[in-house]
C-alpha positions in Angstrom: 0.0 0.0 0.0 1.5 3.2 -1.1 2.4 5.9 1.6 -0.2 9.1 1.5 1.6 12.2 0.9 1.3 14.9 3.4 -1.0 17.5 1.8 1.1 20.7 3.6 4.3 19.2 2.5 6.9 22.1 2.6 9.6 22.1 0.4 11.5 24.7 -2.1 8.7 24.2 -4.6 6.5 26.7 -2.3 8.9 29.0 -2.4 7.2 31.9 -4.3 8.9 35.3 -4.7 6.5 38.1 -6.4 7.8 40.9 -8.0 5.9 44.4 -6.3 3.3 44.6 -8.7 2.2 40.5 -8.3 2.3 41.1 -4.2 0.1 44.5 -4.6 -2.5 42.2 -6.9 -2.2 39.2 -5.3 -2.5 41.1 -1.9 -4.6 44.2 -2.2 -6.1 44.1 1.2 -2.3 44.4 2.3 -2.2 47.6 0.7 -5.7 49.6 0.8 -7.7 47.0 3.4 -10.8 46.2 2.2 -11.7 45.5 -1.6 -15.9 45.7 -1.0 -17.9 47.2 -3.9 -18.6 50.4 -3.3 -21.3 50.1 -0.7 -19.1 51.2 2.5 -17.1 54.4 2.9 -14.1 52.3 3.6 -14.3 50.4 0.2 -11.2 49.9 -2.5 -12.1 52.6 -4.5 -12.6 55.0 -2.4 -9.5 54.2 -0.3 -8.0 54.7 -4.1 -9.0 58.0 -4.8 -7.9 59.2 -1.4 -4.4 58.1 -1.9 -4.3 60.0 -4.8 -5.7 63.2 -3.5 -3.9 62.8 -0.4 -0.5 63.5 -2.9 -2.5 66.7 -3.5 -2.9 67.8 0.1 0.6 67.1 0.8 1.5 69.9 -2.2 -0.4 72.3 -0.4 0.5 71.7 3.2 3.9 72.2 1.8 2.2 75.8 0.0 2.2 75.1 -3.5 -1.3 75.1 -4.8 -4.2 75.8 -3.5 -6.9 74.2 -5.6 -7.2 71.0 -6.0 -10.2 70.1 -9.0 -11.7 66.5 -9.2 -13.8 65.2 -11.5 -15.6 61.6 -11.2 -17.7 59.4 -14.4 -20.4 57.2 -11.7 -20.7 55.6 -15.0 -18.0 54.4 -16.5 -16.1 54.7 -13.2 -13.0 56.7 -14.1 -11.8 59.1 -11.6 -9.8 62.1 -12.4 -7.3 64.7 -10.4 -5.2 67.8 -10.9 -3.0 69.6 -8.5 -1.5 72.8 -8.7 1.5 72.2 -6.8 5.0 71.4 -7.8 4.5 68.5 -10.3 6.5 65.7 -10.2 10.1 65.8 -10.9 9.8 64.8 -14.8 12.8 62.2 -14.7 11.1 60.7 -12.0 7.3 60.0 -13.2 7.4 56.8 -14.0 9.7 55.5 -10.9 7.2 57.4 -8.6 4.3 55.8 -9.2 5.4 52.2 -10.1 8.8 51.5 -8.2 8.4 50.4 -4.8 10.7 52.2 -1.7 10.3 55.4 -4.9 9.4 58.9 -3.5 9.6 62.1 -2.2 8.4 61.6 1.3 11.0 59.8 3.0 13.1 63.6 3.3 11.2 65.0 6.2 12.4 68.5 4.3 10.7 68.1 1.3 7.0 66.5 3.0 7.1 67.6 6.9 4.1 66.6 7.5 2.8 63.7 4.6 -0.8 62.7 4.3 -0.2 60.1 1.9 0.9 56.0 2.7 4.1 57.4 2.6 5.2 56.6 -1.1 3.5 53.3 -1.0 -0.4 54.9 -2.3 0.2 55.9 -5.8 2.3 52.6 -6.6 -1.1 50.5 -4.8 -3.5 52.8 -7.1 -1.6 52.2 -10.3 -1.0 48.3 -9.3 -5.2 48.1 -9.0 -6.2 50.3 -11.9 -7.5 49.0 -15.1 -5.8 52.2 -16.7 -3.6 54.7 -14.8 -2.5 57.9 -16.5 0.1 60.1 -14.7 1.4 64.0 -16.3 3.5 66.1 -14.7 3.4 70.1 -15.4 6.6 71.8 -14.6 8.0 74.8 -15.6 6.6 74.7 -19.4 7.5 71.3 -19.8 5.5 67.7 -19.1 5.7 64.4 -18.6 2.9 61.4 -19.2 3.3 57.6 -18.2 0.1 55.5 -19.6 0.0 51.6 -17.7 -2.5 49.3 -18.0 -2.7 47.1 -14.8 0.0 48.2 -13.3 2.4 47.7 -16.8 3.9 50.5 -18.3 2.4 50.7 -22.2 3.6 54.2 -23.0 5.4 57.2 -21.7 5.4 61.0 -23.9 6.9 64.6 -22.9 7.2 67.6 -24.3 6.5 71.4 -24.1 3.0 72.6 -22.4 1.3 75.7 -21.8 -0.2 74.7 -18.5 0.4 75.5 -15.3 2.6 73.2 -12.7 1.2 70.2 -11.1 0.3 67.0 -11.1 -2.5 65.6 -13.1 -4.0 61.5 -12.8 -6.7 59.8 -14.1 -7.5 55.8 -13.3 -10.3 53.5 -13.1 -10.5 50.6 -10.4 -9.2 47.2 -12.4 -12.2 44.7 -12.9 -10.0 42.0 -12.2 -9.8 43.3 -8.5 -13.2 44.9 -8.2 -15.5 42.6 -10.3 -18.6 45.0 -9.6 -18.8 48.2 -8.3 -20.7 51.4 -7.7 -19.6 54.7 -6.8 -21.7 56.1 -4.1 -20.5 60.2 -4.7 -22.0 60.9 -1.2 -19.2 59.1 0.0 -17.0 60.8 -1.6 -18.4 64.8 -0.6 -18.5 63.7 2.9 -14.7 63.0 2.3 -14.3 66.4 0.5 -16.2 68.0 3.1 -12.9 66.5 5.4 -10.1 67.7 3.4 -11.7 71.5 3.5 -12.1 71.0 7.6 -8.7 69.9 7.8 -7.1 72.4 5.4 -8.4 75.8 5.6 -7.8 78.4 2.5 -7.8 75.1 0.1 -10.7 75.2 -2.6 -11.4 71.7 -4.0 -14.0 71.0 -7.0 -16.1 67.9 -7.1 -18.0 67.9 -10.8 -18.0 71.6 -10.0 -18.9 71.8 -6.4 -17.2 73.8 -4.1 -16.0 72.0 -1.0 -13.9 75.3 0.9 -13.8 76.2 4.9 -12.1 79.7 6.1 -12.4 78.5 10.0 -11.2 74.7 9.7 -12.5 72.4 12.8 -14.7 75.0 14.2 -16.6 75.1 10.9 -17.1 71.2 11.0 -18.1 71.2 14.1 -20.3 74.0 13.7 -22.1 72.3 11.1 -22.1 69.0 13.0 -23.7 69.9 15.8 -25.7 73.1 15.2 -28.8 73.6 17.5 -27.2 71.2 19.5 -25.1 73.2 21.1 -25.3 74.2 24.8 -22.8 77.3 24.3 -20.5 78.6 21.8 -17.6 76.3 20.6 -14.6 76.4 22.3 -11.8 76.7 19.7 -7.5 76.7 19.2 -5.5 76.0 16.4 -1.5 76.5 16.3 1.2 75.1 13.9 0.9 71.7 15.4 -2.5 71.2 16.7 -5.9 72.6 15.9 -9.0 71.4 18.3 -12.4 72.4 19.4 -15.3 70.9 21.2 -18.9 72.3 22.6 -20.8 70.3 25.0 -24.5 69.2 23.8 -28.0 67.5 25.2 -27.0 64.1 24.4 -25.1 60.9 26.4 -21.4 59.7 25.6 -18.5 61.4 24.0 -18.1 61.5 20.1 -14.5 63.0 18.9 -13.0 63.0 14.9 -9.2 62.8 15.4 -6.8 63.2 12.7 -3.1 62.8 12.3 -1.6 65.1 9.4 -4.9 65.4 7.7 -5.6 61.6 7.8 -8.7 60.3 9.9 -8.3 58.2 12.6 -11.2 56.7 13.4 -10.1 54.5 16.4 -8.1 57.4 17.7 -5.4 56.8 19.6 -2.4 58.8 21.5 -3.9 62.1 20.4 -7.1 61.5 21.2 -6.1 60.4 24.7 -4.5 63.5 25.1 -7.1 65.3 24.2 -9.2 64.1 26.3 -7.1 64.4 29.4 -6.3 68.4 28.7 -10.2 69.1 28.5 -10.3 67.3 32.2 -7.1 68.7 33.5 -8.3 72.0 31.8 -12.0 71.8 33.6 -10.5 70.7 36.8 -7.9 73.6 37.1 -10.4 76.6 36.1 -13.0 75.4 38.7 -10.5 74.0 41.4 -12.3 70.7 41.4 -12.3 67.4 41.0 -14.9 66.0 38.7 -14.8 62.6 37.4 -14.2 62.2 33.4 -17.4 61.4 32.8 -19.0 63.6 34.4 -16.8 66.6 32.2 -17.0 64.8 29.2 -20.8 63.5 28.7 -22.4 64.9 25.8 -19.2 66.2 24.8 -18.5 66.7 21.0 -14.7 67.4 20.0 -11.9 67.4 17.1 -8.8 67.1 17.1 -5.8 67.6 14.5 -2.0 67.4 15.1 1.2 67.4 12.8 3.2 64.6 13.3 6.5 64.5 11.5 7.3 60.8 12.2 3.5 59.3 12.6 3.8 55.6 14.0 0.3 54.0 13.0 -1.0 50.3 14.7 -1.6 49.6 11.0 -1.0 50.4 7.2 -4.6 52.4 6.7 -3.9 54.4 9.9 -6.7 54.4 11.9 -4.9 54.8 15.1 -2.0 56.8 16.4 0.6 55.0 18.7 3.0 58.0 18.9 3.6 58.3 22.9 5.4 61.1 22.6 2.8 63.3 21.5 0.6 62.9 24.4 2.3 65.5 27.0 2.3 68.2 24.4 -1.4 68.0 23.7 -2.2 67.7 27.1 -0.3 70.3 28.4 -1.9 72.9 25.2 -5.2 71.3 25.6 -5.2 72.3 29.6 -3.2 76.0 29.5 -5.6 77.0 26.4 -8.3 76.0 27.8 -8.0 77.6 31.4 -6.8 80.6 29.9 -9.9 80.6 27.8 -12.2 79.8 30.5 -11.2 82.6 32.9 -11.6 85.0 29.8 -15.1 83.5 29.2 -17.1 83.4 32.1 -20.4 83.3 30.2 -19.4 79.9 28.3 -17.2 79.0 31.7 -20.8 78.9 33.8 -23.0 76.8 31.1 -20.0 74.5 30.5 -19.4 73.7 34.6 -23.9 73.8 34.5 -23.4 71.3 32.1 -20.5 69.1 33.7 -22.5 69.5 37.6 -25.6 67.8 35.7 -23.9 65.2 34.4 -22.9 64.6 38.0 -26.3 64.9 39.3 -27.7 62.3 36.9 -24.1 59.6 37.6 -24.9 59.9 41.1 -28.7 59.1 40.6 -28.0 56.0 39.0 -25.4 54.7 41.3 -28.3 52.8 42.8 -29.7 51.2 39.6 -25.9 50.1 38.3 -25.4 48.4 41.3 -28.9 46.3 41.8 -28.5 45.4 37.6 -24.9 44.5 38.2 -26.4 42.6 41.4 -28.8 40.9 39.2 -26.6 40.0 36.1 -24.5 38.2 39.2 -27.7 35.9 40.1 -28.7 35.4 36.8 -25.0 34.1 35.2 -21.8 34.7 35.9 -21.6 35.1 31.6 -24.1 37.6 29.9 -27.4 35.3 29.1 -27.9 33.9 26.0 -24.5 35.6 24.8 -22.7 33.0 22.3 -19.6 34.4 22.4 -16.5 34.3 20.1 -12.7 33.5 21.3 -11.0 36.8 20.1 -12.3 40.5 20.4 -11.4 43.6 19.7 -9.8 44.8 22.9 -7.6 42.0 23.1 -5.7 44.1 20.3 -4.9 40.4 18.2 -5.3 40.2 14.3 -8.5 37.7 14.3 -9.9 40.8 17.1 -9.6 43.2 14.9 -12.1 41.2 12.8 -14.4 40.3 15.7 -18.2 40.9 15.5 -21.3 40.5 16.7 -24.7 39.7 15.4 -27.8 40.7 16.8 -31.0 38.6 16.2 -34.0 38.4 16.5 -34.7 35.4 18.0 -33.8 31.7 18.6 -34.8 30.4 15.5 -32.6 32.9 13.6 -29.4 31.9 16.1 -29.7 28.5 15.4 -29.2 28.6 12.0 -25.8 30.9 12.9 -24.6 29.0 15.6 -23.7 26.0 13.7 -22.5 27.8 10.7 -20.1 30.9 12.4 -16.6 31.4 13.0 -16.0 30.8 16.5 -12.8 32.8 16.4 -14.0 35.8 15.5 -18.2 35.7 15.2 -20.6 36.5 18.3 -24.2 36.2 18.5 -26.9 38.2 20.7 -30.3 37.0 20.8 -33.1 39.0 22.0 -36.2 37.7 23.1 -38.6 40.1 21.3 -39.1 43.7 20.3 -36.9 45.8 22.5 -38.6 49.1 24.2 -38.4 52.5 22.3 -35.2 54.2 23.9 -36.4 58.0 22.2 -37.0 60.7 24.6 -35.4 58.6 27.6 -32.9 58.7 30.6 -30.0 56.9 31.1 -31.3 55.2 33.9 -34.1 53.4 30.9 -31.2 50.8 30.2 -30.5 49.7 33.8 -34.1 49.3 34.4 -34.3 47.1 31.1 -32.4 43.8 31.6 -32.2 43.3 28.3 -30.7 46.2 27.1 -28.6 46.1 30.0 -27.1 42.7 29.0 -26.7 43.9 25.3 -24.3 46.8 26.5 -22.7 45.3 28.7 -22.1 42.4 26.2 -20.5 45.1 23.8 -18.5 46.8 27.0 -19.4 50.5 26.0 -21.2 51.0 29.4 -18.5 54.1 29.9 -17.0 54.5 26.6 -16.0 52.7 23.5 -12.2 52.4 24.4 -12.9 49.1 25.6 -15.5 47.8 23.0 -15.0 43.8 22.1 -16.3 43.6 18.8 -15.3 45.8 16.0 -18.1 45.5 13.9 -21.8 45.4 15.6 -24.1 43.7 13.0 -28.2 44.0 13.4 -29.2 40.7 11.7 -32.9 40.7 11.7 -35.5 39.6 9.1 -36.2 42.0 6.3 -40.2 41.8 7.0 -42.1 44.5 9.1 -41.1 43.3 12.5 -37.9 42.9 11.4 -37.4 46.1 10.6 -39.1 47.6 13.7 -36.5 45.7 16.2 -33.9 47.3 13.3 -35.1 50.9 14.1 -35.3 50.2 17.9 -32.0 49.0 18.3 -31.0 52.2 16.0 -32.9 54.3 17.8 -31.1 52.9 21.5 -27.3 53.1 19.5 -28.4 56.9 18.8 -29.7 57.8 21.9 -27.3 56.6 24.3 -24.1 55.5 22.7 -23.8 57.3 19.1 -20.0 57.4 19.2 -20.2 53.9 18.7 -22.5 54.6 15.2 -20.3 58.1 14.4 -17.0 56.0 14.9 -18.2 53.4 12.2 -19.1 50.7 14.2 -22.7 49.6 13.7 -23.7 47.6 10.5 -26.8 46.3 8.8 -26.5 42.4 7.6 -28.3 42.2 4.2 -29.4 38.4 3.6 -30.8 36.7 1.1 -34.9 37.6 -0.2 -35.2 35.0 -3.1 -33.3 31.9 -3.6 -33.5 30.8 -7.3 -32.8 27.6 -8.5 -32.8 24.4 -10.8 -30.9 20.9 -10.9 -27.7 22.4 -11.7 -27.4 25.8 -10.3 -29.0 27.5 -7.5 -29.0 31.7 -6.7 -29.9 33.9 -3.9 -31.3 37.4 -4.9 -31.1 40.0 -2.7 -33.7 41.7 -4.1 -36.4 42.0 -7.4 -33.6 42.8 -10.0 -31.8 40.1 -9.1 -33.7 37.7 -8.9 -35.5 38.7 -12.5 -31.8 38.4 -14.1 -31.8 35.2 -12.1 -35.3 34.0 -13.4 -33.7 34.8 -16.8 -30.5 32.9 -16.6 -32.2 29.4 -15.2 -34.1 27.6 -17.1 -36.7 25.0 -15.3 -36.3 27.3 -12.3 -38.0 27.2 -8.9 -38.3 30.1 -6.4 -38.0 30.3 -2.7 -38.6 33.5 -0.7 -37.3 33.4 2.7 -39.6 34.8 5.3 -37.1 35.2 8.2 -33.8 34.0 8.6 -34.7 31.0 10.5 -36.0 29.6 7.4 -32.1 29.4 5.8 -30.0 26.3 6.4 -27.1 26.6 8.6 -25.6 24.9 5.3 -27.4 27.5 3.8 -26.5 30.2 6.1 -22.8 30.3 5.9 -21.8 31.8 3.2 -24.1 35.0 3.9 -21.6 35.3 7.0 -18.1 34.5 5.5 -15.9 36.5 3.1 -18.6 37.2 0.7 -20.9 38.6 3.5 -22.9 42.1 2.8 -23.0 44.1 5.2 -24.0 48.1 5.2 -22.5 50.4 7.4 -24.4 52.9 9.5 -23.6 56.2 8.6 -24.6 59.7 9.9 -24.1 62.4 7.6 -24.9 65.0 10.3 -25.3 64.8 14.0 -27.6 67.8 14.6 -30.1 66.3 12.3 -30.5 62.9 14.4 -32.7 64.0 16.9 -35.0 65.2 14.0 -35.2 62.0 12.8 -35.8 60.5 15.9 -38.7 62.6 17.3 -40.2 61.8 13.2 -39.8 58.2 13.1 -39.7 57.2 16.8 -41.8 60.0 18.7 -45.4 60.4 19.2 -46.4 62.1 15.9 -48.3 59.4 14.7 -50.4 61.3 12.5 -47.4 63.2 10.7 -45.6 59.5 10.1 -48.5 57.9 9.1 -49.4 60.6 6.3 -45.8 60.9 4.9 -45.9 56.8 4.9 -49.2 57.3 2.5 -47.4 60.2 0.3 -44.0 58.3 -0.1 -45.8 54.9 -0.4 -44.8 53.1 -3.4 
């Protein structure tokens, strides 16, 4: 009987080396994160285009240019940008955008403070594009390099009458991103950003302006609006620019940045800032309040130049730079102080603001305890929790992929339970329709077991530093009730912990409506159009519609939870307008929601 051979054998025959270009294609996710389609902010494409403008916000942090104009085809999907900054050197085009370890950023001198992956972007964007077209404007001469994925095909120069800068146009490779839709709201919202983060620069969206003349104070202006309980408190320096303005709603919800580039999961900076508002607080009214009592309800932004940014990972969502934190901390405090003794108006509702907060903490002392008392009787563990092995504030690569689902029931559970990742996939199931959180205390979720349990399960019950899962996934059925539990558990997120929705946290699973099928083939149609072209392409078909997700095989079920999973992220385009569309959708105008359900019903 002949021996079996080892199916893992390793020998020199697995030896692979790729050139740069095979590694960025083989391993894009290594390079821009997620590939996605186009549905999430955070998708390929996008994370494409910003590498590319980001090269034109490091030309005008350096001063040279101040207008940046962008044009985008939704159709065809070919994006297009021009600088007016330096321009590339001209002997250099070519190496700059296809030559790994090729650039002009690692000279602190000539990019102080880069926005850009550091020379790394503009090779990943050429490596992924179907077509990439680079020309470089300086000094009456240019320079064009034409590659088609990622291969040089032609290169031209010559004389030109236009003006200095740097010119590209690409469009995502379908090889990488099969199918995809641009989603331009997306991309304003990111435009919106730049303008925040670079007052004085003009940038031009298919002709629409995107400009601020007071930088964070303008974004947060227009964030919070109404909202706010006094004027917002504002600094800005060479190296940092901040501002922040207490409002009527629970947690704390800060946008950090590091050289222009978000960091959504914060970091050192964001620390910092946090600890100068306290320290700052503390020192003007010769207290000491707890944290949470000064920050409740806070909203805040943060930017700071870095010269040598250390990020926990290659798309820089979070600053590990420890030596930054003193320095932000001690100008968060002194400004602050100094600004608070000058503004006694603002000083009063501020410390009116921070007392209540105190008030309310105090209040529910009582009810924390007797729900921590009770979660003790019922389990040591969180009931009904399945939980996974790795999470999110264990800081390990499989946590950074943790999640958790939220069903609706049992039946819907069971399907999951057999088919999830144990490593890295949770599971909540509630019992029924949770109560409407709108227009509520904080004390509602210690009084309700079960939304008690659900944040405790996430660990957010202070703030979202410690939160296990990154991604929190509402997984109910698409019918009516479905939906409901959907908008309660929105409405709950929103009312008590939106920094966990503002920070990009909280996502909507879309499953399966239709599944089409015949011997040979089966579908699943997520929604009519689909499952028409499906209906078209089987012959001898038959069709299932799911009611609820309990009706899908765990055999079934699995692949709607693995790589191919679709999920949308909640976004909030702007915070003052949530409590708008909470009192319509969740309030008691019954009458007013009822008649624009008859006038928008289709």
């Amino acid at each position: 009987m002949a021996a079996k051979k080892d199916p893992a054998e390793y020998d020199e025959s697995k030896i692979q080396t790729l050139d740069p270009l095979e590694h960025i294609r083989k391993r894009p996710g290594m390079y821009i994160g997620r590939l996605g389609n186009g549905t999430n902010q955070n998708d390929g494409i996008y994370v494409l285009l910003k590498e590319v403008v980001d090269n034109c916000i490091d030309e005008f942090i350096m001063n040279h240019g101040s207008k940046i104009v962008i044009k985008i085809d939704t159709e065809d999907g070919t994006f297009h940008t021009r600088d007016y900054g330096r321009g590339i050197p001209l002997g250099s085009v070519v190496d700059c955008v296809s030559k790994m370890n090729t650039g002009g950023k690692y000279e602190g001198d000539t990019f102080e403070f880069s926005v850009g992956l550091n020379g790394v972007g503009t090779k990943a964007v050429n490596a992924l594009s179907a077509f990439f077209r680079v020309r470089s404007f300086r000094d009456g001469k240019f320079k064009e390099a034409y590659f088609e994925e990622g291969i040089l095909i032609s290169e031209n120069d010559g004389d030109t009458d236009e003006e200095n800068g740097t010119e590209v146009e690409f469009s995502p490779s379908r090889e990488i991103f099969p199918k995809f839709k641009i989603d331009l709201g997306f991309i304003e919202r990111r435009m919106w950003g730049y303008a925040y983060l670079n007052r004085g620069l003009s940038l031009l969206l298919n002709g629409q302006k995107f400009y601020s003349r007071n930088g964070l104070r303008d974004f947060i202006e227009k964030e919070i609006n109404d909202e706010k309980l006094y004027e917002v408190i504002y600094h800005r320096d060479d190296k940092i620019e901040f501002g922040f303005c207490h409002t009527p709603n629970y947690g704390e919800n800060y946008y950090s940045y590091v050289n222009g580039q978000y960091t959504n999961d914060g970091g050192t900076h964001q620390q910092a800032f946090r600890e100068g508002i306290l320290k700052g607080v503390n020192d003007y009214a010769g207290k000491n309040f707890d944290g949470s009592d000064v920050r409740d309800g806070l909203f805040g932004a943060v930017a700071v130049k870095v010269k040598e940014p250390i990020f926990e990972s290659q798309t820089k969502n979070r600053l590990g730079n420890t030596e930054v934190r003193s320095e932000v901390v001690n100008k968060v405090k002194t400004f602050l102080t100094d600004f608070l003794h000058k503004n006694k108006s603002i000083a009063d509702r501020l410390l009116e603001k921070v007392t209540l907060n105190e008030k309310m903490r105090k209040n529910i002392t009582d009810l924390k305890k007797l729900a921590k008392d009770k979660q003790k009787k019922t389990s040591i563990k969180i009931p009904k929790l399945r939980d996974c092995k790795h999470h999110l504030n264990n800081k390990t690569k499989l946590g950074e992929d943790s999640m958790i689902f939220i069903t609706e029931g049992d039946s819907a559970t069971g399907s999951m339970v057999k088919c999830r990742d144990v490593l890295r996939q949770a599971l909540f199931p509630l019992r029924g329709k949770p109560k409407n959180s709108h227009n509520t205390k904080r004390e509602f979720v210690y009084k309700n077991e079960e939304l008690y349990f659900l944040m405790k399960a996430l660990n957010i019950e202070d703030d979202i530093e410690d939160l296990r899962y990154s991604k929190v996934i509402l997984a109910t059925d698409a019918d009516q009730d479905g939906l409901h539990i959907r908008n309660l558990l929105l409405t709950y997120f929103l009312t008590f912990f939106e920094n966990l929705v503002t920070n990009g946290h909280l996502y909507i699973l879309e499953t399966p409506i239709y599944r089409v099928r015949n011997k040979k083939e089966t579908l699943y149609c997520y929604d009519e159009e689909e499952k028409d072209a499906a209906m078209a392409k089987l012959k001898n078909h038959e069709i299932t519609r799911f009611k609820g997700l309990g009706e899908i095989s765990p055999d079934e079920f699995g692949q709607f939870i693995g790589d191919d999973m679709r999920i949308i992220q909640v976004n909030i385009e702007k915070m003052s307008e949530v409590p708008h569309v909470l009192d319509f959708f969740m309030g008691s105008n019954t009458g007013d929601r009822k008649q624009f359900i008859m006038d928008n019903l289709v």
